[in-house]
PDB file as gemmi writes it, atoms N, CA and C in Angstrom:
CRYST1    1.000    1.000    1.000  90.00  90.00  90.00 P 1                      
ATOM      1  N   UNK A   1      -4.337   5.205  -8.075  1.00  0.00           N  
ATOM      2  CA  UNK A   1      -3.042   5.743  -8.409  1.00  0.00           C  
ATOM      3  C   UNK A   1      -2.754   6.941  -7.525  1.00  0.00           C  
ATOM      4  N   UNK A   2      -1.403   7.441  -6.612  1.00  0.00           N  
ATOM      5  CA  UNK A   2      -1.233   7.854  -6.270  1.00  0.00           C  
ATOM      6  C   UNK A   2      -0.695   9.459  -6.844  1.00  0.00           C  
ATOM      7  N   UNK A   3      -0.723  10.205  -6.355  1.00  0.00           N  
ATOM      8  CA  UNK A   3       0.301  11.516  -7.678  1.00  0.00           C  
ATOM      9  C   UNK A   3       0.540  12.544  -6.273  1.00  0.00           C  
ATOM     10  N   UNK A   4       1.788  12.232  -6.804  1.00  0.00           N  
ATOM     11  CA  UNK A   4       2.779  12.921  -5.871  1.00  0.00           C  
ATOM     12  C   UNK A   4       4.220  13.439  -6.134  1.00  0.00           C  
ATOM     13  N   UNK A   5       4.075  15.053  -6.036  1.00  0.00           N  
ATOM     14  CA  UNK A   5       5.801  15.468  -6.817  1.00  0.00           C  
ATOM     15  C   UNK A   5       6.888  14.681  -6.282  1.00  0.00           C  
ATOM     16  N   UNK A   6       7.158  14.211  -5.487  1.00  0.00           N  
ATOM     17  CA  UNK A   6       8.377  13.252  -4.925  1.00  0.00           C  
ATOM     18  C   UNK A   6       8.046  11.737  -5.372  1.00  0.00           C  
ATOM     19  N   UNK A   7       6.835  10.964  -5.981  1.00  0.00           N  
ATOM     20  CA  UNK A   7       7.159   9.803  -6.123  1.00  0.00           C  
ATOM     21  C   UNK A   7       8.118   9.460  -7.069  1.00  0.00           C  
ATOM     22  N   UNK A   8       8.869   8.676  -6.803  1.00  0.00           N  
ATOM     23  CA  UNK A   8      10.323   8.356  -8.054  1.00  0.00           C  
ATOM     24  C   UNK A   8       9.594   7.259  -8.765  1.00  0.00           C  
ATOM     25  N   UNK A   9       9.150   6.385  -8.278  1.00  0.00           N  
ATOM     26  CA  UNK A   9       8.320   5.402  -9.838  1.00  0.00           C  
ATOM     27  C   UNK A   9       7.552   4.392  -9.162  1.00  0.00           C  
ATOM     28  N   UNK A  10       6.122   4.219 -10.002  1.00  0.00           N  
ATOM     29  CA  UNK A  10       5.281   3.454 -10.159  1.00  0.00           C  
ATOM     30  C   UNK A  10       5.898   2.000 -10.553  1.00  0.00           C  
ATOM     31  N   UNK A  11       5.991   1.099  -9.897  1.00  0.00           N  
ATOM     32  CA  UNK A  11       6.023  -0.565 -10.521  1.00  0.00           C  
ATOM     33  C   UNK A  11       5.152  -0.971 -10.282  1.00  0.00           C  
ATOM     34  N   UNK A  12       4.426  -1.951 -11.629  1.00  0.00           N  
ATOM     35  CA  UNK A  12       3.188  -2.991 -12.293  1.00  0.00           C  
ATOM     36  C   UNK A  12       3.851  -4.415 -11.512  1.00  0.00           C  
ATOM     37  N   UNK A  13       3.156  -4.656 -11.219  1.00  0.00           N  
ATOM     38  CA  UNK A  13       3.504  -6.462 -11.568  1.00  0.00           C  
ATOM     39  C   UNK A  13       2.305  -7.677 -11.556  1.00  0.00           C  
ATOM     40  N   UNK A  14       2.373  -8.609 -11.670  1.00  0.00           N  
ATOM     41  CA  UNK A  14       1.064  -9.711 -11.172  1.00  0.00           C  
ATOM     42  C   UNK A  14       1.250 -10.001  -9.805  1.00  0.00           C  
ATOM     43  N   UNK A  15      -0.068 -10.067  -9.318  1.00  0.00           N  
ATOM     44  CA  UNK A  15      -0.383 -10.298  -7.443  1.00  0.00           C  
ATOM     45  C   UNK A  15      -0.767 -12.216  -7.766  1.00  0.00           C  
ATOM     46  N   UNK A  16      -0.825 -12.321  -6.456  1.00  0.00           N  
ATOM     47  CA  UNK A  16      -1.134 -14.212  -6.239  1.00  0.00           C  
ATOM     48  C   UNK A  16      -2.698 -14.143  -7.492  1.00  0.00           C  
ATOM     49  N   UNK A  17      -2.571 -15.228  -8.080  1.00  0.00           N  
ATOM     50  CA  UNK A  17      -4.038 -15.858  -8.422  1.00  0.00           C  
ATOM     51  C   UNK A  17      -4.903 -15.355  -7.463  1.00  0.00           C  
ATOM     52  N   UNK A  18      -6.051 -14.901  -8.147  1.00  0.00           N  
ATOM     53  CA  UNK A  18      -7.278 -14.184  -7.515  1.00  0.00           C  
ATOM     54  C   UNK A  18      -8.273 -15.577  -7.639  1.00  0.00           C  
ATOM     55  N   UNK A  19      -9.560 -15.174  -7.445  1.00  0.00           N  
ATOM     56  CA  UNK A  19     -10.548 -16.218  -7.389  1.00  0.00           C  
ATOM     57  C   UNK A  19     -10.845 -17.322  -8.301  1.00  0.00           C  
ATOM     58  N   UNK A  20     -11.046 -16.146  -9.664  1.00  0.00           N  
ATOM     59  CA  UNK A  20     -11.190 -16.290 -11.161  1.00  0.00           C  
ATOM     60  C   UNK A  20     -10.115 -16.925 -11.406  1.00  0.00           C  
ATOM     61  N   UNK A  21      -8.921 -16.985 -11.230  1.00  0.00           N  
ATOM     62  CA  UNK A  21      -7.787 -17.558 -11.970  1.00  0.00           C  
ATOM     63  C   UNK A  21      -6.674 -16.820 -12.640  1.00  0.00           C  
ATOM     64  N   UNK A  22      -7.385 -15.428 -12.439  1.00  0.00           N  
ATOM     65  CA  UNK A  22      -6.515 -14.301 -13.485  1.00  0.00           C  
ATOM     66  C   UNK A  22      -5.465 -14.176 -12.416  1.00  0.00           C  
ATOM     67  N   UNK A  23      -4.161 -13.335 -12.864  1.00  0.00           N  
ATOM     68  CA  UNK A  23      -3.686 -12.812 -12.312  1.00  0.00           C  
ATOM     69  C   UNK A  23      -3.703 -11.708 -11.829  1.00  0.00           C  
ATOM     70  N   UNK A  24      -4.174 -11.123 -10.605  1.00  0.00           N  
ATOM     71  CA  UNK A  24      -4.593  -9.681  -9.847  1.00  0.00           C  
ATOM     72  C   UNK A  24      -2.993  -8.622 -10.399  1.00  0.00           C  
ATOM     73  N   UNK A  25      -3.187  -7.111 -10.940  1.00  0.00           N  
ATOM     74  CA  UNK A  25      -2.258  -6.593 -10.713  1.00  0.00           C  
ATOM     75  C   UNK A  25      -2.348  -5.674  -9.721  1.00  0.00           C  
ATOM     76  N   UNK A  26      -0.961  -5.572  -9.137  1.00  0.00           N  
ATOM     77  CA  UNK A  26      -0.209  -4.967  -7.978  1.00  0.00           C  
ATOM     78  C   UNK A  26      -0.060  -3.576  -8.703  1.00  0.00           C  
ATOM     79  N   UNK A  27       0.228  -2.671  -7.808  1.00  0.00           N  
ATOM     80  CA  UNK A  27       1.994  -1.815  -7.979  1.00  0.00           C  
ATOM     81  C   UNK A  27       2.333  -1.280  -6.980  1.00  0.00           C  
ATOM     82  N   UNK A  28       3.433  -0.590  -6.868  1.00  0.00           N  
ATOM     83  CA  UNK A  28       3.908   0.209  -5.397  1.00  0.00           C  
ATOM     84  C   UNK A  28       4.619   1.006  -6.004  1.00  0.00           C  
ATOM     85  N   UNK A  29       4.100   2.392  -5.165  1.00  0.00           N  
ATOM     86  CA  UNK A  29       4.974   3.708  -5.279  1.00  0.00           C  
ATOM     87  C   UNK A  29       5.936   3.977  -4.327  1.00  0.00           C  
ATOM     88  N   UNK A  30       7.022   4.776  -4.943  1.00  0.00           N  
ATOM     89  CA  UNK A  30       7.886   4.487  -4.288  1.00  0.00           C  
ATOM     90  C   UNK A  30       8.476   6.317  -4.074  1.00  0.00           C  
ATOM     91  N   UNK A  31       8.654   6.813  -2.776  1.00  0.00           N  
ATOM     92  CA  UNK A  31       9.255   8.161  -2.410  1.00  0.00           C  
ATOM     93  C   UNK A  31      10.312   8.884  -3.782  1.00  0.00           C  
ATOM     94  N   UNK A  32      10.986   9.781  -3.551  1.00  0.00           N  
ATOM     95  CA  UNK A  32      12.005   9.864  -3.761  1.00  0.00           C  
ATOM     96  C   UNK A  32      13.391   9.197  -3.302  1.00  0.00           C  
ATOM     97  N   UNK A  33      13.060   9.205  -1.594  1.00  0.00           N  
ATOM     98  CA  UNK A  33      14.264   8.786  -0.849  1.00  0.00           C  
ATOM     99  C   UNK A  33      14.210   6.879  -0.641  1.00  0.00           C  
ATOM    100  N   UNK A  34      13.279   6.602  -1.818  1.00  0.00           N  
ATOM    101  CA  UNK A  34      13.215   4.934  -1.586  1.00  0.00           C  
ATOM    102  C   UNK A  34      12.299   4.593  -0.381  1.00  0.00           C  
ATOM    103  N   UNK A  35      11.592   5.246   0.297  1.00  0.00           N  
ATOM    104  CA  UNK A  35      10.865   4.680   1.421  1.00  0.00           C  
ATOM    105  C   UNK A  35       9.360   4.578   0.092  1.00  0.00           C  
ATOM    106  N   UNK A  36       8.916   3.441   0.494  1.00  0.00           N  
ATOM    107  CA  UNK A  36       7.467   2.676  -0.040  1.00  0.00           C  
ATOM    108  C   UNK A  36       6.179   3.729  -0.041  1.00  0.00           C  
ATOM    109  N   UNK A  37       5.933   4.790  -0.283  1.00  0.00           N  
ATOM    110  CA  UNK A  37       4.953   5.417  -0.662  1.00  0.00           C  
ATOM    111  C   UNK A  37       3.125   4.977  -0.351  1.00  0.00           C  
ATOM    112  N   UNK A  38       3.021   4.130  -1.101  1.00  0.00           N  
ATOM    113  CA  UNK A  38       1.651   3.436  -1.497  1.00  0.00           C  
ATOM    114  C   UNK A  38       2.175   2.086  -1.916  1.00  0.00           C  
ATOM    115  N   UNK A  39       0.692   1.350  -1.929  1.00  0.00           N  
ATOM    116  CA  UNK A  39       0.799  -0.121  -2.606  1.00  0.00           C  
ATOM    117  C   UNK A  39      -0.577  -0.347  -3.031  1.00  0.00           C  
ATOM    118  N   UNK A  40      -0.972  -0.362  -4.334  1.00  0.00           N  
ATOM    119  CA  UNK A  40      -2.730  -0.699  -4.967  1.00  0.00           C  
ATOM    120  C   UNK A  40      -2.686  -2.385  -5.162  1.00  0.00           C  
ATOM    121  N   UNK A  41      -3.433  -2.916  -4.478  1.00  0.00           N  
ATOM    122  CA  UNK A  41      -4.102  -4.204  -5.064  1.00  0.00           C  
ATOM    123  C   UNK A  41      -5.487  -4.329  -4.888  1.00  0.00           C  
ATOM    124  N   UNK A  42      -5.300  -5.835  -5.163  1.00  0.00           N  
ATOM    125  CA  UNK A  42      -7.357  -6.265  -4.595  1.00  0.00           C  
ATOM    126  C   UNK A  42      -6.967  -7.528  -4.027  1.00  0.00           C  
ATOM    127  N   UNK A  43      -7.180  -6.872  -1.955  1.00  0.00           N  
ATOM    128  CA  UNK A  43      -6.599  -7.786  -1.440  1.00  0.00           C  
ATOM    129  C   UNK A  43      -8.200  -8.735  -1.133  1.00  0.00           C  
ATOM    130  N   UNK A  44      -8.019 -10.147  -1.203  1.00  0.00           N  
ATOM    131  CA  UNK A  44      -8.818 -11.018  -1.341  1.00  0.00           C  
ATOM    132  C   UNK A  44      -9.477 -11.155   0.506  1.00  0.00           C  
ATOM    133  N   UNK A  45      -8.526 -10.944   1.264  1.00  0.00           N  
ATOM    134  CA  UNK A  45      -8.862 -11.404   2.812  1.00  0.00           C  
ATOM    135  C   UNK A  45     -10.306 -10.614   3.568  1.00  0.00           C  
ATOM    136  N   UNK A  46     -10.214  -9.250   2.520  1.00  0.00           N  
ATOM    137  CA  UNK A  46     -11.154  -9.006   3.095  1.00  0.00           C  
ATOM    138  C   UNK A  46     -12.350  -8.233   1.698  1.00  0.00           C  
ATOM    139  N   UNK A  47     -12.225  -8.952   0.975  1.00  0.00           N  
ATOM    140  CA  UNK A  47     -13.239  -8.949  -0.854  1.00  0.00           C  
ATOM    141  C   UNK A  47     -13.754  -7.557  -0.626  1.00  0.00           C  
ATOM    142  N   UNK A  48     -13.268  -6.425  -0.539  1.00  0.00           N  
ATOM    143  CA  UNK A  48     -13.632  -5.372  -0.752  1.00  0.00           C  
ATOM    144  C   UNK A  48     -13.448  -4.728  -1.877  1.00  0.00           C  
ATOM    145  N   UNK A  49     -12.602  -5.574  -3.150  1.00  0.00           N  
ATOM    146  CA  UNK A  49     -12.103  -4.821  -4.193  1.00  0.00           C  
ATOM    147  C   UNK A  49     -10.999  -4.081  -3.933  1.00  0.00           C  
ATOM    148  N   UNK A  50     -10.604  -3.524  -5.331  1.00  0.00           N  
ATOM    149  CA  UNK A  50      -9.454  -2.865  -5.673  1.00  0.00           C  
ATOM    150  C   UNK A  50      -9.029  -1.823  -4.196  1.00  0.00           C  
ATOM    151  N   UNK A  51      -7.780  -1.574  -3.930  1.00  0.00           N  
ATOM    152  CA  UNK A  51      -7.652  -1.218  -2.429  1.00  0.00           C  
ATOM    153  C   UNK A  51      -6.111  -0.150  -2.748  1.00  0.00           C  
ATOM    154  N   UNK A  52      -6.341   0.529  -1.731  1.00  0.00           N  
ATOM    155  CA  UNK A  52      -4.841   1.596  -1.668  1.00  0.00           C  
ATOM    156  C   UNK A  52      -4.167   1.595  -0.355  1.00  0.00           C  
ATOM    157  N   UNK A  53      -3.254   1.036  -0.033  1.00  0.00           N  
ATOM    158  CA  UNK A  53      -2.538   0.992   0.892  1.00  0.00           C  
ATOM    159  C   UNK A  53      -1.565   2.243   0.881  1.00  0.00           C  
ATOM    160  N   UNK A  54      -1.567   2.691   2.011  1.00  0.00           N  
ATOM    161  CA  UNK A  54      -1.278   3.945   2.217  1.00  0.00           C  
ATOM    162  C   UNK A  54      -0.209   3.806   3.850  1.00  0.00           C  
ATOM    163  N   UNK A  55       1.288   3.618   3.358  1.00  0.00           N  
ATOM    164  CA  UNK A  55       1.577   3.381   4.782  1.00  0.00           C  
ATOM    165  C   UNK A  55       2.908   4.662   5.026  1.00  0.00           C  
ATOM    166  N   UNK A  56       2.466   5.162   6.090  1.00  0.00           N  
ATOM    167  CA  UNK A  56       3.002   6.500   6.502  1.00  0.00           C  
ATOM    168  C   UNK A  56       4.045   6.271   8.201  1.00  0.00           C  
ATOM    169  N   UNK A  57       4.343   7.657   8.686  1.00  0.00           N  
ATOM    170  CA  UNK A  57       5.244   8.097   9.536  1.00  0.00           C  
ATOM    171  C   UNK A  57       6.445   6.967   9.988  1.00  0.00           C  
ATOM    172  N   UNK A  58       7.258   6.832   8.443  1.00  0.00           N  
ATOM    173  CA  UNK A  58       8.517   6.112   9.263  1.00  0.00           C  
ATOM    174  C   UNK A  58       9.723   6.451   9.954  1.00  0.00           C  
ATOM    175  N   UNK A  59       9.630   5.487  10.821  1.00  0.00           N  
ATOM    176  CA  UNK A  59      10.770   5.270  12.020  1.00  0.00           C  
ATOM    177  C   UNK A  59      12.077   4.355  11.947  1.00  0.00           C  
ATOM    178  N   UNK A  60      12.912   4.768  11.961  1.00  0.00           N  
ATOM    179  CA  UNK A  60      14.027   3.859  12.308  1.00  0.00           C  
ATOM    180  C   UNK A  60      14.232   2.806  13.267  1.00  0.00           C  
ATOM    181  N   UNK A  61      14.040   1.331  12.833  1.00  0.00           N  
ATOM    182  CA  UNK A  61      14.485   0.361  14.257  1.00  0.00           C  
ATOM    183  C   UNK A  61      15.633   0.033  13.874  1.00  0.00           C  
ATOM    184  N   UNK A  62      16.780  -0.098  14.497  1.00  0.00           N  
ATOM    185  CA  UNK A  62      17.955  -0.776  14.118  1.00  0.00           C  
ATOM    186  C   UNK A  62      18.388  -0.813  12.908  1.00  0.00           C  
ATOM    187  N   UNK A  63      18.417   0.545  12.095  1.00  0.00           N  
ATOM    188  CA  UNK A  63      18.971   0.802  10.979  1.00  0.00           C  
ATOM    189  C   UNK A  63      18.041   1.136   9.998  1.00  0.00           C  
ATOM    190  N   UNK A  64      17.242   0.440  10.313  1.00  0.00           N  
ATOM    191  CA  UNK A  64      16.043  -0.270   8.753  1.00  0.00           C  
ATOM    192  C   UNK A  64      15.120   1.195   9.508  1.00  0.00           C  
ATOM    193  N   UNK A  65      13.861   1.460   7.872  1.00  0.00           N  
ATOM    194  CA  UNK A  65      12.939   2.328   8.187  1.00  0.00           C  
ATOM    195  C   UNK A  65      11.789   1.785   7.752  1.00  0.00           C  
ATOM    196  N   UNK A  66      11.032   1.877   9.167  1.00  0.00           N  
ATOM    197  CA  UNK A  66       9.671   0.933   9.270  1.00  0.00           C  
ATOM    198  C   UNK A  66       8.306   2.257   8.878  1.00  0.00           C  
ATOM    199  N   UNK A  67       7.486   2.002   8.136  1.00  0.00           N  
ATOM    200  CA  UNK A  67       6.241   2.805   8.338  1.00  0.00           C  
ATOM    201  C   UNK A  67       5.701   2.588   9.452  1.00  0.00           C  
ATOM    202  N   UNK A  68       5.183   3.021  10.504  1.00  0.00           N  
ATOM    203  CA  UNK A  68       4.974   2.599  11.497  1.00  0.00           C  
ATOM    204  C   UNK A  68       2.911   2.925  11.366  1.00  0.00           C  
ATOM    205  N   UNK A  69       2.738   3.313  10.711  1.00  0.00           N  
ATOM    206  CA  UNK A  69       1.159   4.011  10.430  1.00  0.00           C  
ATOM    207  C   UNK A  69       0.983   2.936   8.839  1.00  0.00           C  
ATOM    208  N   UNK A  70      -0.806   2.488   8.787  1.00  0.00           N  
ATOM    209  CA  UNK A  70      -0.942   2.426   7.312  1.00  0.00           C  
ATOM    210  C   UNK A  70      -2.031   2.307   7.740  1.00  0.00           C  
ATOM    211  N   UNK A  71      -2.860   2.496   6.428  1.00  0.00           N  
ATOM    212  CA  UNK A  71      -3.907   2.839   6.533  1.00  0.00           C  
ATOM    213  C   UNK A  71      -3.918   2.335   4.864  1.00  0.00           C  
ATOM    214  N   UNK A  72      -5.475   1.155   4.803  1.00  0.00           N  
ATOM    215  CA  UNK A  72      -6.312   1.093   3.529  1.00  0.00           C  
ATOM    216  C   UNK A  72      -7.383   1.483   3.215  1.00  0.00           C  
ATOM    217  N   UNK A  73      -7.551   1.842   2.001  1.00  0.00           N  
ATOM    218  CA  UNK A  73      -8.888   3.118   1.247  1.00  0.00           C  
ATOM    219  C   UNK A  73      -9.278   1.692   0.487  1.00  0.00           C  
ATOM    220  N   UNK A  74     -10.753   1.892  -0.046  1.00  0.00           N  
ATOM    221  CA  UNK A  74     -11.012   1.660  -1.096  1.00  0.00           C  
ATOM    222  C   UNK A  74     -10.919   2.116  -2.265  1.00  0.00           C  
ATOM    223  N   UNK A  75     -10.105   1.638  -3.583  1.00  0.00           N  
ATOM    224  CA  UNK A  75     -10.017   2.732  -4.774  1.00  0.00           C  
ATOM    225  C   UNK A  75     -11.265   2.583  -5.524  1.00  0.00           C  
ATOM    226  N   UNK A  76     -11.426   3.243  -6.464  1.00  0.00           N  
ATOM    227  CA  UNK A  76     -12.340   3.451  -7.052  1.00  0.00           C  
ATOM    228  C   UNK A  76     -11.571   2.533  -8.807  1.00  0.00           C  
ATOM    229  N   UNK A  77     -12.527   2.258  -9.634  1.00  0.00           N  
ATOM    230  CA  UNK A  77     -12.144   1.738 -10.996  1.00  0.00           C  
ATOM    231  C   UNK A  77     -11.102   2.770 -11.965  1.00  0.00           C  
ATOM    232  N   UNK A  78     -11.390   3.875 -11.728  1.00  0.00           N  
ATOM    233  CA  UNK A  78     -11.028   5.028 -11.850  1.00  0.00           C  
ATOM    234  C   UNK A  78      -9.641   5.614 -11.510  1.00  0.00           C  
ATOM    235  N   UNK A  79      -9.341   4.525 -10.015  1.00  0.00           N  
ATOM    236  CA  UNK A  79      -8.152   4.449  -9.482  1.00  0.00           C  
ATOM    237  C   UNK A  79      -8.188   5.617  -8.188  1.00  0.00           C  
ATOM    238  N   UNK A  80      -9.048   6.107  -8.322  1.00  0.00           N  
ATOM    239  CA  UNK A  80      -9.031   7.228  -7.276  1.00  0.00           C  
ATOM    240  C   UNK A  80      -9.583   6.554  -6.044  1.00  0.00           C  
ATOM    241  N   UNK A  81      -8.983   7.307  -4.702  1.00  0.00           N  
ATOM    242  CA  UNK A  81      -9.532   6.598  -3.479  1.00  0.00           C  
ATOM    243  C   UNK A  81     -10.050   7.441  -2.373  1.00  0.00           C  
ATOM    244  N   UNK A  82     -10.862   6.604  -2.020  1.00  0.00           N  
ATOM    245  CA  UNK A  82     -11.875   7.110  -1.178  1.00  0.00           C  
ATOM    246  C   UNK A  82     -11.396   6.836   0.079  1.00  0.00           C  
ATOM    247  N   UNK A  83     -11.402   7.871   0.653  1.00  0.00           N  
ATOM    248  CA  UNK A  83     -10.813   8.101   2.283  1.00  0.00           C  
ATOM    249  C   UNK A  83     -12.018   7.880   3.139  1.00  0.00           C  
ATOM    250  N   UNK A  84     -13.217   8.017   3.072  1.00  0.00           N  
ATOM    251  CA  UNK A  84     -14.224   8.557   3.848  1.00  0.00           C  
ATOM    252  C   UNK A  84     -14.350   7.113   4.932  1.00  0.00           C  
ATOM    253  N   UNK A  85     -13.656   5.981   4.576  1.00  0.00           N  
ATOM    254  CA  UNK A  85     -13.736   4.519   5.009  1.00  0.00           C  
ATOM    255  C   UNK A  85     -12.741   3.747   4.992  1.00  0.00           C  
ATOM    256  N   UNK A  86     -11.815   3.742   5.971  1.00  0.00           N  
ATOM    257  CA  UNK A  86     -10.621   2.901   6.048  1.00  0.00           C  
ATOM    258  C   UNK A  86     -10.988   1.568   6.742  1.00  0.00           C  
ATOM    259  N   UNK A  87     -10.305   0.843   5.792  1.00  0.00           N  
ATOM    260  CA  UNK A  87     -11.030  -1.233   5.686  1.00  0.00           C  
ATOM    261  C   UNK A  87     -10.063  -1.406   6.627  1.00  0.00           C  
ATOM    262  N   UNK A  88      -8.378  -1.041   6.609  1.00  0.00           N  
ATOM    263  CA  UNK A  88      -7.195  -1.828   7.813  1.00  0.00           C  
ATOM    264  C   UNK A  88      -7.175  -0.709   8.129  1.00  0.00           C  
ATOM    265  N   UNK A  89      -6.605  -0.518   9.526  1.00  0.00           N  
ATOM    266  CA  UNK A  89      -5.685   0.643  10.150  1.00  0.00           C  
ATOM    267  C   UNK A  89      -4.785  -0.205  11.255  1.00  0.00           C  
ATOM    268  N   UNK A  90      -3.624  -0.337  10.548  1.00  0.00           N  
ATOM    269  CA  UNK A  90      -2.126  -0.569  11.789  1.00  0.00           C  
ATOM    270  C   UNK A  90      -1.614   0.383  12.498  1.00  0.00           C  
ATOM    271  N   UNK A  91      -1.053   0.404  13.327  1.00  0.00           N  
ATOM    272  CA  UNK A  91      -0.207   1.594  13.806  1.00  0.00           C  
ATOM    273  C   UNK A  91       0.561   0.596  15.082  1.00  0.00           C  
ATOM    274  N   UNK A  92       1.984   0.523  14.678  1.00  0.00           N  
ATOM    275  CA  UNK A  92       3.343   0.256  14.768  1.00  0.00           C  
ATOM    276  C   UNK A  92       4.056   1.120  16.449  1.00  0.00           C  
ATOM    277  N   UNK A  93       4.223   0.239  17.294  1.00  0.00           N  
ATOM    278  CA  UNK A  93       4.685   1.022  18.226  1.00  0.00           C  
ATOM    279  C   UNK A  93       5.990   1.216  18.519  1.00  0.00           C  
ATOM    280  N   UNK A  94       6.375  -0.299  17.992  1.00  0.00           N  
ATOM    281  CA  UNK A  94       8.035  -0.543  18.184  1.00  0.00           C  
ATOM    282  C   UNK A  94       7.876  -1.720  17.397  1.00  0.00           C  
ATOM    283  N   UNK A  95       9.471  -2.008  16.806  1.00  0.00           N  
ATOM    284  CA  UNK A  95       9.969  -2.854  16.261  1.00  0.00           C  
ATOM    285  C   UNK A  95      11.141  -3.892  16.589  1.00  0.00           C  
ATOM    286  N   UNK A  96      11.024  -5.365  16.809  1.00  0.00           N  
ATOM    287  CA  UNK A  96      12.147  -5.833  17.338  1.00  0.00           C  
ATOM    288  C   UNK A  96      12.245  -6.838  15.997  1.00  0.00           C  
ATOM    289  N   UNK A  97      13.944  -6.495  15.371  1.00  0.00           N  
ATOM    290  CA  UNK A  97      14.161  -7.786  14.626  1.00  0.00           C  
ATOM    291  C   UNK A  97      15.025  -8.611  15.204  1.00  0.00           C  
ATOM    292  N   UNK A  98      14.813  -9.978  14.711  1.00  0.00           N  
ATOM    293  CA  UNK A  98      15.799 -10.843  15.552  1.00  0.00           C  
ATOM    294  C   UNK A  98      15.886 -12.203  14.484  1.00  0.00           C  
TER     295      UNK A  98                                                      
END                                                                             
């Protein structure tokens, strides 16, 4: 879980069928100004468990605002996340939509 004086709200939802059959839950935080904050799941591609997506410094392409940086933590059960080991790191140079 993220905690941050500007996040405007936490949304729950169910993620794809996990291994087991259950339904994995999601959520995504969301700024004040509507730009995507964070996103917690347990992404399966790479079975590391519960995970914090963390996607930062957005840029404007053609109107739209792209994070151009993200970066995933492992969370803890607890919900807290551990920085000391980032599983993805993207970083966004440019954007073409078409």
């Amino acid at each position: 879980m993220h905690s941050c004086a500007d996040t405007l709200r936490r949304s729950a939802f169910p993620g794809p069928r996990g291994r087991g059959g259950d339904l994995d839950q999601s959520s995504l935080d969301f700024h004040s100004n509507a730009l995507l904050r964070g996103h917690d799941d347990t992404p399966e591609v790479i079975n590391a468990g519960p995970a914090a997506h963390h996607p930062s410094e957005y840029r404007e392409f053609d109107g739209i605002m792209v994070p151009t940086r993200r970066r995933v933590y492992r969370r803890g059960e607890d919900g807290t996340v551990n920085k000391d080991m980032e599983l993805v790191t993207i970083d966004v140079e440019s954007v073409v939509f078409v």
